[in-house]
N, C-alpha and C positions, 0 to 999 in steps of 0.2 A: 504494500500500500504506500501512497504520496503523501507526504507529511502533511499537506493536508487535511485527507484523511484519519491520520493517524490522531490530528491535534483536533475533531472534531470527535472523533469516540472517547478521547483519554480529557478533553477540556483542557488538553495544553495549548499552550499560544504556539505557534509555528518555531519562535523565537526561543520560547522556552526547552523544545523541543531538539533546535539547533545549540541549545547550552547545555543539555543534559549530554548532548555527544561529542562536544570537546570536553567535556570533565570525565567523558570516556564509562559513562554512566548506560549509555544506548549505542547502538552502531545500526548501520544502514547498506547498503550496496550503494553503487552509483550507474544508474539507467545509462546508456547509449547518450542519449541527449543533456546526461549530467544532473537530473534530477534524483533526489534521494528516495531510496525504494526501501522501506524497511520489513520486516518481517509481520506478521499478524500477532506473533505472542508478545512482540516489544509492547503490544496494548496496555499489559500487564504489567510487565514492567513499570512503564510510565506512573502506571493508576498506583503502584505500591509506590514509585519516587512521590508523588505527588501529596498519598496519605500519608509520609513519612513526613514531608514537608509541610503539610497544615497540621500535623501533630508539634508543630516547634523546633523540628533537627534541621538541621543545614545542611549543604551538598557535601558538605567533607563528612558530616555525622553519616549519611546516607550511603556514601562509596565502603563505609564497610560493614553495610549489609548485600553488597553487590551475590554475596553467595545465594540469597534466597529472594531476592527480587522477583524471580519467577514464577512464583508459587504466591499462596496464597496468605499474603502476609496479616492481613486480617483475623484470622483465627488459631494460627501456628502459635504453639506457645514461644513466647522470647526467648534469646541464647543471654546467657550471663554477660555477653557483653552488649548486645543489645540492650538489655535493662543495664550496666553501667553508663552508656551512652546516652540513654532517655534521662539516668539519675541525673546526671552532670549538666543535661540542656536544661533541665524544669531546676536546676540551683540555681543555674545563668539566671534562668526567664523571672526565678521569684526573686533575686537581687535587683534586678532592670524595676522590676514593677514596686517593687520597696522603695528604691529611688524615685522613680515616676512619682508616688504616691506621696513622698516625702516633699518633691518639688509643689504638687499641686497643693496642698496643705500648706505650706509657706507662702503658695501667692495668693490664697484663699484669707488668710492670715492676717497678709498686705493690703487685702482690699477692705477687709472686713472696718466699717464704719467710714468709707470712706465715699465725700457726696460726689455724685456726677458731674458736671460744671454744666453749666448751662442757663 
């Protein structure tokens, strides 16, 4: 199938699709005319890069579940290093949002009793 194709069943952007295979994540053939032909099961793939990525992991977190990408990562149980790797994004993600939360609270803080001009 033509990356088109492929980024209208998986809900990848074309673009997205051309970044997940320079980080060597997906591959493709190259048609006679130079268009990218990829495989039917890469669908899969994609849709497991994809749920890894709205779960909070990044493309370096993701390259090393490249072993089971294929399969159905939705219900497999996690390898211990997969759950080390989800430990350590959701520490990241609840420091970020600590901060976040700590910023919004200081400008909430700043505004508080302060008149509009007008």
């Amino acid at each position: 199938m033509r990356i088109g194709e492929l980024a209208r069943i998986t809900g990848a952007s074309p673009r997205a699709l051309r970044h997940y295979e320079r980080e060597g994540l997906i591959a493709c053939e190259r048609a006679a005319n130079g268009y990218r032909v990829y495989d039917a099961r890469t669908a899969v793939r994609v849709r497991n890069i994809r749920h890894l990525l709205t779960a909070g992991l990044t493309l370096a977190d993701v390259r090393c579940f490249l072993a089971c990408l294929d399969g159905d990562m939705t219900t497999a149980p996690p390898s211990a290093e997969g759950l080390r790797i989800a430990r350590e994004r959701l520490a990241a993600l609840d420091e970020r949002i600590a901060a976040q939360t700590e910023a919004r609270d200081r400008l909430a803080r700043a505004l508080d009793g302060v008149v509009p001009a007008g």
